[in-house]
C-alpha positions as CSV (number, residue, x, y, z in Angstrom):
1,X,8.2,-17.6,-17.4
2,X,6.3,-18.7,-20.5
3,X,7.7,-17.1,-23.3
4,X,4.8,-18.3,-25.6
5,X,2.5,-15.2,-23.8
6,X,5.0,-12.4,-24.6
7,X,3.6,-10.2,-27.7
8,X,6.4,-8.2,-29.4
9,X,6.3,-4.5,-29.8
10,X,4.8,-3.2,-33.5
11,X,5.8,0.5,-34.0
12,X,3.6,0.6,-36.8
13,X,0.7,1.3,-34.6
14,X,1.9,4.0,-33.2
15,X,2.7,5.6,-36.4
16,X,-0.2,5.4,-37.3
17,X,-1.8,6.8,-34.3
18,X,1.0,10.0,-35.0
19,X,0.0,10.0,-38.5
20,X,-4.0,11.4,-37.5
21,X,-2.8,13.2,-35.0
22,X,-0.7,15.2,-37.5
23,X,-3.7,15.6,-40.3
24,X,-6.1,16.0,-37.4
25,X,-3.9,19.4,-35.6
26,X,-3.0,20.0,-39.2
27,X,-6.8,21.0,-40.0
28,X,-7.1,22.3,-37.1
29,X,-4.4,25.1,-37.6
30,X,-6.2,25.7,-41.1
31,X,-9.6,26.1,-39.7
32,X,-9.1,28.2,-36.9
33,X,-8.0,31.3,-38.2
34,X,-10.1,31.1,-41.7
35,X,-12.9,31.2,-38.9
36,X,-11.7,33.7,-37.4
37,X,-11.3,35.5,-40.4
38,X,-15.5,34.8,-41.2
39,X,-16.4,35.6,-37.2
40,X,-14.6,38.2,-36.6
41,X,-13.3,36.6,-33.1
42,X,-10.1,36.9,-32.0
43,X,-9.7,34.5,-29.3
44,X,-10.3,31.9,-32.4
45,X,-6.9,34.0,-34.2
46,X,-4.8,33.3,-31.3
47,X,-5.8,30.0,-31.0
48,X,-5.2,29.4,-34.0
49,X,-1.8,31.0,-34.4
50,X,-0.9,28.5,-31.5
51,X,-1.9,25.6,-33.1
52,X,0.0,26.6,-36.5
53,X,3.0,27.0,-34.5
54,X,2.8,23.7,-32.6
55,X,2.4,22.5,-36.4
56,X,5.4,24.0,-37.2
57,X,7.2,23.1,-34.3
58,X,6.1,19.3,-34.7
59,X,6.8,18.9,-38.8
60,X,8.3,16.1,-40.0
61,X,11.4,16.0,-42.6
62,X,10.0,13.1,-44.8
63,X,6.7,14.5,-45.4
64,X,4.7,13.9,-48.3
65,X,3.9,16.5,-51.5
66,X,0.7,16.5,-51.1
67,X,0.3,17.9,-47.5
68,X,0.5,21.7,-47.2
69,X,3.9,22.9,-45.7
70,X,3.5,24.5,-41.7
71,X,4.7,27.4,-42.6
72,X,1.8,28.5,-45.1
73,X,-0.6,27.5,-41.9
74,X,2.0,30.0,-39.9
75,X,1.3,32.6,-42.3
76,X,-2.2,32.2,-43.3
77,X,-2.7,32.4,-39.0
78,X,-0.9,35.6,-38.5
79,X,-2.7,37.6,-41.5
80,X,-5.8,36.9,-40.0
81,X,-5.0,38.2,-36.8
82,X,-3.8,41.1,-39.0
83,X,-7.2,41.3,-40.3
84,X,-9.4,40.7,-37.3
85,X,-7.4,43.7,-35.4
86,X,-7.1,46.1,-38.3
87,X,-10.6,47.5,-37.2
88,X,-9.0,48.8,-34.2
89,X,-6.4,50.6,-35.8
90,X,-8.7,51.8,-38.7
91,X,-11.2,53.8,-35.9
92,X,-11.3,57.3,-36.5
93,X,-9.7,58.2,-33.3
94,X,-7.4,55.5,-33.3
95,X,-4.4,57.2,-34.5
96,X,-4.7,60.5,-33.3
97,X,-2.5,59.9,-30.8
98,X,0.5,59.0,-33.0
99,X,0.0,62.8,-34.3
100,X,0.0,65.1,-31.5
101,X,0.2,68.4,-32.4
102,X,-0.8,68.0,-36.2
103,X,-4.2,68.0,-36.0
104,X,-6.3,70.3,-37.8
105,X,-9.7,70.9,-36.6
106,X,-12.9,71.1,-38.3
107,X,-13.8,74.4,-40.1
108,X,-15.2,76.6,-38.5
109,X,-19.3,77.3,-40.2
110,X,-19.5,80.5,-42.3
111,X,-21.9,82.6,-41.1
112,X,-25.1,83.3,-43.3
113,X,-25.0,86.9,-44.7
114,X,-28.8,88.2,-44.2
């Protein structure tokens, strides 16, 4: 075997590689739920809260100051899902249900007095 066509393994490449991946999902986890925030779509929340837990799940020790910690992302991606849902709980029906029994109903019209 010729040794002379043998290349030697570089891990520097492929730190590299996980280097963009990280800034790319990162983003990704900061964009998503701002949009959803502007849209007013869920499904972008959830997805979003996914990738802001992957972030978190997949953060390094030795990271950098100048790269925003996961958790922020984490937070940031669970508000907006507070946000994008609140008009459902802010309906005027919505909660009626908590307070059986306590409901007033409207007032009844006065009658005119001719």
């Amino acid at each position: 075997m010729d040794s002379s066509r043998i290349i030697p393994y570089d891990s520097s490449l492929h730190k590299r590689e996980d280097a963009r991946w990280d800034d790319f999902a990162g983003a990704l986890a900061s964009f998503l739920p701002m949009t959803a925030l502007f849209l007013r779509r869920r499904w972008l929340g959830w997805i979003g809260l996914l990738s802001a837990i992957a972030a978190v799940l997949n953060s390094k020790e030795g990271r950098s100051s100048n790269q925003t910690p996961p958790w922020t992302t984490l937070l940031i991606s669970v508000s907006s899902l507070f946000v994008v849902y609140l008009p459902l709980l802010l309906q005027p029906g919505a909660l009626a249900g908590l307070s059986a029994g306590t409901a007033t109903g409207a007032a009844s019209p006065v009658p005119a007095d001719a």
